[in-house]
C-alpha positions in Angstrom: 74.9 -51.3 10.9 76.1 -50.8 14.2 80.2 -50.4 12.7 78.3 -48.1 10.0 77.1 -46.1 12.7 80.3 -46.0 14.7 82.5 -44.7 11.6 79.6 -42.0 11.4 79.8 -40.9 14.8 83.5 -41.0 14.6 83.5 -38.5 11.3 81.1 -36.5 13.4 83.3 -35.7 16.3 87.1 -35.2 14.1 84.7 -32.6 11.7 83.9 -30.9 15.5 87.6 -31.4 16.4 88.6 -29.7 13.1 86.3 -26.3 13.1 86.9 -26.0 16.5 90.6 -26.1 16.0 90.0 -23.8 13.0 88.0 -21.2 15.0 90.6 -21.2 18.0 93.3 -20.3 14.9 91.4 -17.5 13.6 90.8 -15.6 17.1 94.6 -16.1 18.0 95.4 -14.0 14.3 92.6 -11.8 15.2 93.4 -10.7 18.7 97.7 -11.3 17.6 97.0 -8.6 15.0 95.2 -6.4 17.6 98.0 -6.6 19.7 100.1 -5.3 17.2 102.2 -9.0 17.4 101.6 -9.4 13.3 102.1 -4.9 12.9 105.2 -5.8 10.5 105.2 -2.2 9.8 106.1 -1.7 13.3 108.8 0.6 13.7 109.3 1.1 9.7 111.5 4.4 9.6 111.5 5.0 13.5 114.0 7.4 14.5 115.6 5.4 17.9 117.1 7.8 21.0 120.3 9.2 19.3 120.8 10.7 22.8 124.3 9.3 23.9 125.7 8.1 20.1 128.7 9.5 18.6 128.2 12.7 15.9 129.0 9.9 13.2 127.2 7.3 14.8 123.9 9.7 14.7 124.2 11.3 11.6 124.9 8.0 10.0 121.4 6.5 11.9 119.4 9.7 10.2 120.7 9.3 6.7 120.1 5.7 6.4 116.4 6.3 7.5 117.0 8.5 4.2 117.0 11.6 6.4 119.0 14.8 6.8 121.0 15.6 9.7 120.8 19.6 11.2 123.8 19.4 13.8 124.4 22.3 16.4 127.0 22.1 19.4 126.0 23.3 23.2 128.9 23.2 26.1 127.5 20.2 28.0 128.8 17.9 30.8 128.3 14.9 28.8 131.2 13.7 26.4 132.3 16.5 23.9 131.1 15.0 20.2 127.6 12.8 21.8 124.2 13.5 21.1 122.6 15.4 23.9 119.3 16.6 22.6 117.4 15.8 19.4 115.0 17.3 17.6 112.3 14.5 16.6 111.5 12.2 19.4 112.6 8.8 19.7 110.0 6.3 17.7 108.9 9.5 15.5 108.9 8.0 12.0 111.5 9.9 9.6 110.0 11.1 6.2 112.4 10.5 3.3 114.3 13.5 2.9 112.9 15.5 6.2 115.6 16.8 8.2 116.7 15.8 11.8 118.3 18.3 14.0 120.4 16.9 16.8 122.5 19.1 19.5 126.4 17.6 20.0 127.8 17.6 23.5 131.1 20.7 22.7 132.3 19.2 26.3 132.3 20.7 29.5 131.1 24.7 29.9 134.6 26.8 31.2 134.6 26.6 34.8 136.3 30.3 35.0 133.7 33.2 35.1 133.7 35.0 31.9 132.0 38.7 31.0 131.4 36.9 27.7 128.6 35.2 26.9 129.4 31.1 26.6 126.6 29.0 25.6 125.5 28.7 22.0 122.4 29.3 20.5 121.6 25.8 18.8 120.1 25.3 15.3 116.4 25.4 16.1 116.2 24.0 12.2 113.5 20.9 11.6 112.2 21.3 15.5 108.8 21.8 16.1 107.8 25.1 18.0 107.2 23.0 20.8 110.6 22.1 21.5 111.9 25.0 19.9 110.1 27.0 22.9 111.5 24.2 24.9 115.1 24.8 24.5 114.5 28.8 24.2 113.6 28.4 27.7 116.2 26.9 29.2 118.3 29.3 27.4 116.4 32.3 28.8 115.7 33.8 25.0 112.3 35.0 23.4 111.2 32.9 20.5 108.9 35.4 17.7 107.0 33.4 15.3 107.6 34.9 12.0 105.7 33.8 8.5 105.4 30.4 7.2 107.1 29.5 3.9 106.9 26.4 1.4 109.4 23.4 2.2 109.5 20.5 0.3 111.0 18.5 2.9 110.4 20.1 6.2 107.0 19.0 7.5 104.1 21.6 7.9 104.4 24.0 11.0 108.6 22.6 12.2 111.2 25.4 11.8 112.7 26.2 8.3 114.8 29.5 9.1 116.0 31.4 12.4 117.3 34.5 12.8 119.8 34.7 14.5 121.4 31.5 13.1 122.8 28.5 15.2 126.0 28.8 16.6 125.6 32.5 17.4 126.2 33.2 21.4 123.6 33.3 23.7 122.7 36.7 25.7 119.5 36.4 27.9 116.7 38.1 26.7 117.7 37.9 23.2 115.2 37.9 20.6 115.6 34.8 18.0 112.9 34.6 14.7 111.7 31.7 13.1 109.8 31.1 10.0 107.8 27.8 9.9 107.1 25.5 7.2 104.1 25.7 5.1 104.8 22.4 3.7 105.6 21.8 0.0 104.1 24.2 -2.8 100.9 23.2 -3.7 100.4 23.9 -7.9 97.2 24.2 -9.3 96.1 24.4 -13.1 93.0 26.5 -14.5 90.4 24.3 -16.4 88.6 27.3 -18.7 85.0 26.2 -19.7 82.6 28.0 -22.4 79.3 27.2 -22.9 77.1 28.7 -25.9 73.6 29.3 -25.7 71.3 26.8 -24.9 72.6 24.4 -22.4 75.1 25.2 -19.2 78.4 23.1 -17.8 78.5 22.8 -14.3 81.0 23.6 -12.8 82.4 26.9 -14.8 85.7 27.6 -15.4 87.9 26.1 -11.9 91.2 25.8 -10.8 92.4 22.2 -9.9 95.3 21.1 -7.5 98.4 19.2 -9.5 97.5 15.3 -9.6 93.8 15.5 -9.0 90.5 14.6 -11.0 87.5 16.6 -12.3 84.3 16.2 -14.2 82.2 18.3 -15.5 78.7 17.4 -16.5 77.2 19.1 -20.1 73.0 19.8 -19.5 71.4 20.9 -22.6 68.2 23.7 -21.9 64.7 22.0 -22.6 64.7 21.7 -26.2 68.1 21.8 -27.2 71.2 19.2 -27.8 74.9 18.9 -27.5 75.8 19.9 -30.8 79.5 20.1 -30.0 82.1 19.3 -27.5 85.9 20.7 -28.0 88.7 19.8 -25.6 91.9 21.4 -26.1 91.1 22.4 -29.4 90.2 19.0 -29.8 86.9 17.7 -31.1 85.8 14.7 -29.3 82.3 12.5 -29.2 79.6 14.7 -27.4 79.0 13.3 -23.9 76.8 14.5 -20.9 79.8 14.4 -18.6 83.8 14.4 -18.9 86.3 14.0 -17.0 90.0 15.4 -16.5 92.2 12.6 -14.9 95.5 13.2 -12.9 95.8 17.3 -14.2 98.9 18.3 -14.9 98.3 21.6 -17.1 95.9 23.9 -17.9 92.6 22.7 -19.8 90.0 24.3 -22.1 86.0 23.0 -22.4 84.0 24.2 -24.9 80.4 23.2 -25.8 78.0 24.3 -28.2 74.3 23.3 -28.4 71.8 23.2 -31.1 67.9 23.4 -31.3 66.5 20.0 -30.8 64.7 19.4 -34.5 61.6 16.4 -35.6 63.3 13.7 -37.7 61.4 15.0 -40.8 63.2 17.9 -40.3 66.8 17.0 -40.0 65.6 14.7 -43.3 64.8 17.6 -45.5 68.1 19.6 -44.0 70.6 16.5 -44.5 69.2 16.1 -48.4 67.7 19.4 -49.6 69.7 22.0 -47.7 66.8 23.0 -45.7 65.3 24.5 -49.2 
């Protein structure tokens, strides 16, 4: 009995062992994945500091994130053809197909004094207004915000258009335009409902953004029935409610209703003809 009991209080103590261990595993995940230690989507599409890299190197960097590259040149004291500015910051994810703006390093501004103007105005091109005011400050020009157009690959509220274009020399004072992005196009489709006397459909006739769902429930006035439903010209089984999944074109909904009749009514009208 007394080996019984010691084999028992052994199995006792490695089962405490065991969820103990088991507990001190789950709060190490718990508080690693708070930490950000088990984040393996960490840094997925980050755009690193292109500051200092080679035009090649950069542009190369940006189109493998599956980006576009928006180059500019500026007279600069750093080595002519390296990165000196760009336009989303370092560890800014990069959207497939969103474009990147960097400003290349065209060497050293002439020492000489010149009547002429020689700094550049820089493409301005995929940078938020923020930096876009940014640089126009340093370059002593006005920034106007002009109207915002659909882009499919810009992101909502960066630069899509300037006026005047990169590349043009710098006077102080200058005026330069931009239009911002309104993001892609949004299509919607037109679902057209009719309802004939006796019931309603709820909601009425609606427009719908590309992609999304929408149902629309049939009610029948006291006293009457769904006598009918037609979608797309289509006759289908008469339901309370349907639904329009993923639209991608324009709908119709039609529903007729009947008068609600006793069973010894619809008897005599299915054999005798209502005679």
């Amino acid at each position: 009995m007394n080996q019984d009991r010691y084999n028992a209080e052994r199995m006792r103590k490695r089962l405490w062992i065991t969820i103990i261990a088991a507990l001190l595993a789950l709060l190490t995940v718990i508080l690693s994945t708070c930490s950000g230690a088990f984040n393996f989507h960490k840094g997925l599409n980050s755009l690193p500091d292109l500051t200092g890299m080679t035009e090649e190197d950069a542009i190369a960097t940006i189109e493998k994130l599956r980006g576009h590259a928006s180059v500019s040149y500026e007279a600069s004291t750093a080595k002519a053809g390296t990165v000196i500015r760009q336009g989303i910051p370092a560890g800014d994810a990069v959207t497939p197909n969103s474009t990147v703006s960097i400003v290349v390093s065209s060497g050293k501004p002439d020492a000489q004094p010149s009547a002429e103007p020689q700094e550049l105005l820089p493409s301005l091109i995929g940078l938020s207004m923020e930096l876009a005011q940014r640089t126009a400050e340093e370059l002593g020009v006005t920034l106007i915000e002009g109207d915002y157009v659909y882009d499919d690959n810009i992101p909502y509220g960066s630069i899509v258009e300037q006026n005047p274009a990169g590349g043009t020399k710098v006077t102080k004072g200058m005026a330069v335009t931009v239009q911002l992005s309104a993001g892609p196009e949004t299509t919607r489709y037109t679902i057209t409902v009719e309802a004939g006397y006796g019931g309603s459909v709820s909601p009425g006739t609606t427009t719908v953004v590309e992609g999304e769902d929408i149902s629309f429930t049939i009610t029948p006035n006291e006293g009457y029935a769904i006598d009918r439903l037609v979608v797309d010209g289509t006759e289908v089984h008469s339901l309370d409610r349907y639904s329009f999944l993923t639209v991608d074109s324009n709908h119709t909904l039609s529903v007729t209703f009947r008068e609600q009749r006793s069973m010894l009514e619809e008897f005599i009208d299915q054999f005798f003809g209502g005679n």
